[in-house]
N, C-alpha and C positions, 0 to 999 in steps of 0.2 A: 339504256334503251337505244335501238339503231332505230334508224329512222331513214330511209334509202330511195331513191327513183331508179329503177333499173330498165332494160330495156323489155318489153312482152315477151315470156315466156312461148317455150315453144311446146304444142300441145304432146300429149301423149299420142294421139294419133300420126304425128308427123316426126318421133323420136325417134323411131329406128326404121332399118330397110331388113327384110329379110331376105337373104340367101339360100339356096339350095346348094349342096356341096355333094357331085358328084364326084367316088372315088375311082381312081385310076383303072382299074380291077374290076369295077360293074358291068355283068352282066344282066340285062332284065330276063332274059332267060333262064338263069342260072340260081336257085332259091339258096345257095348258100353263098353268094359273093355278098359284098359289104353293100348294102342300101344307103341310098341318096338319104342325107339329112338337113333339116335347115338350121341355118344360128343367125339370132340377130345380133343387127352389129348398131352403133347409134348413126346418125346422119351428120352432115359437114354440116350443116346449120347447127343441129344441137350441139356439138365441138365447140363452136364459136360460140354461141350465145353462153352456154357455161364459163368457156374461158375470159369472155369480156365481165360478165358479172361474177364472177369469185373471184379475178382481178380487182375488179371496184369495191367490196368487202374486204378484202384484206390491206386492202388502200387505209379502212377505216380503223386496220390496226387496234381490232378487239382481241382482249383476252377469247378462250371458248368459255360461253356459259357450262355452267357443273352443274343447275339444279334446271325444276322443268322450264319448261320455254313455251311464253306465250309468241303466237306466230297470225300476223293480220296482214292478207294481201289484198289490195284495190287493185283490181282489173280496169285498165282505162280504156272502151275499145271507140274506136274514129265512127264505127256504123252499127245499126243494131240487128244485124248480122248474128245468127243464136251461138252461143258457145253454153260448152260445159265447164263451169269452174274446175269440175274436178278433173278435169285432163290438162290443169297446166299446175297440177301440187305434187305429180313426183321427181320432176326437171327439179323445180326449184327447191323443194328440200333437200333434194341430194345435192345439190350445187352449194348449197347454202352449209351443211355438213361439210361437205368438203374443202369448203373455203376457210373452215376452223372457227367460224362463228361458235357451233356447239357441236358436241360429241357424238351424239347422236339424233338420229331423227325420232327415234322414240320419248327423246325428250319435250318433244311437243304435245303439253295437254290439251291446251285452249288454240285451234288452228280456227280461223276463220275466214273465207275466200268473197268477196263479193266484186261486183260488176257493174261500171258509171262507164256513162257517158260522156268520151272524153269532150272536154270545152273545146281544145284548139285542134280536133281531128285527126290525132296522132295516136298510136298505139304505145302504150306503155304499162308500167306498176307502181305503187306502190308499197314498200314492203316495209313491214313496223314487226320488230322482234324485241320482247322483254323479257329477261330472267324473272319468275316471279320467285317472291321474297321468301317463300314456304314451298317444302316437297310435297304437294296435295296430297298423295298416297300416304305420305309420314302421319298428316294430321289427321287424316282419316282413321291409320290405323292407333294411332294413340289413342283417339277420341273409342274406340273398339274396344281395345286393353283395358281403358279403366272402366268401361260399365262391366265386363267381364270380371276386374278384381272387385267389382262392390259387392256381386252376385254370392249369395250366399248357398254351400254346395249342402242339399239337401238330402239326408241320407234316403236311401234308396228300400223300399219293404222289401222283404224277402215272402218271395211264394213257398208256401206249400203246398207240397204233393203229395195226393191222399189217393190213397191207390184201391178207395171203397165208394 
C-alpha cells in the first residue's frame, strides 16, 4: 500500500489553455483555404505539479501494480470555497500512471475522492493506493462459470406444423 502527501491537484478546469491556430493560407473569404482550428495544449502549472508529484512516487521506488487498484484521495482544502472532487481525478490518475505506480488507469475499480477541512489551512492530498488481492472481474466471472456448469441443459420440444 502507498500511502503519500502530495501537493493539491490542479483542477480540470484549469489543466489546459486553448489555442486557435490560424494557417498561413487563410483566407475568410475564400471557402476552400484551410480553416482556423483549436488544440489544447496543458498549462505550466499542470507541467509542474505533475512533474513534482511523479517525481515523489517514484522516490517511493514501487514495483507497478498488475492487478486492480484500489485508489482513495483526501482533498485537504484551507476554505470552504465549493469545489468538485471530480475535476481534480484526471490530473492525478494520469500522473499517478505515469509515474509507474500502475499500468493503467483502468485498473482502478474501487476510486474514492473526498473533501476535509484542512486543520493547518493549507491546501493539499492525501493519496492511499492498494493492489487488491483478487481481479474482482476474475471472481465474478468464475462465480458465473460455475452456476452455468451446474445448470442442466434441457432439451428443447419440437413444434409441429399442421398445415389444417
Amino acid at each position: 500500500m502507498i500511502e503519500i502527501v502530495i501537493p493539491f491537484p490542479i483542477s480540470i478546469n484549469a489543466l489546459y489553455i486553448e489555442r486557435v491556430i490560424v494557417p498561413k493560407d487563410y483566407d475568410k473569404d475564400d471557402k476552400e483555404s484551410p480553416k482556423p482550428y483549436f488544440i489544447k495544449t496543458p498549462t505550466k502549472e499542470a507541467d509542474q505539479w505533475k512533474a513534482q508529484v511523479s517525481a515523489m512516487l517514484k522516490k517511493l521506488g514501487h514495483l507497478p501494480m498488475k492487478g486492480d487498484v484500489r485508489l482513495h484521495c483526501i482533498l485537504y482544502v484551507k476554505n470552504k470555497v465549493r469545489r468538485d472532487c471530480g475535476n481534480f481525478s484526471k490530473l492525478l490518475e494520469d500522473t499517478i500512471t505515469d509515474s509507474g505506480v500502475f499500468n493503467d488507469d483502468s485498473q482502478i475499480v474501487d476510486g474514492t475522492y473526498s473533501k476535509r477541512l484542512s486543520p493547518d489551512k493549507k491546501h493539499f492530498a492525501l493519496l492511499k493506493i492498494k493492489e487488491l488481492d483478487t481481479n474482482v472481474f476474475g471472481v465474478a466471472e468464475r462465480k458465473i462459470a460455475k452456476k452455468r456448469s451446474k445448470r442442466v441443459a434441457k432439451p428443447k420440444k419440437k413444434k409441429l406444423l399442421t398445415l389444417f
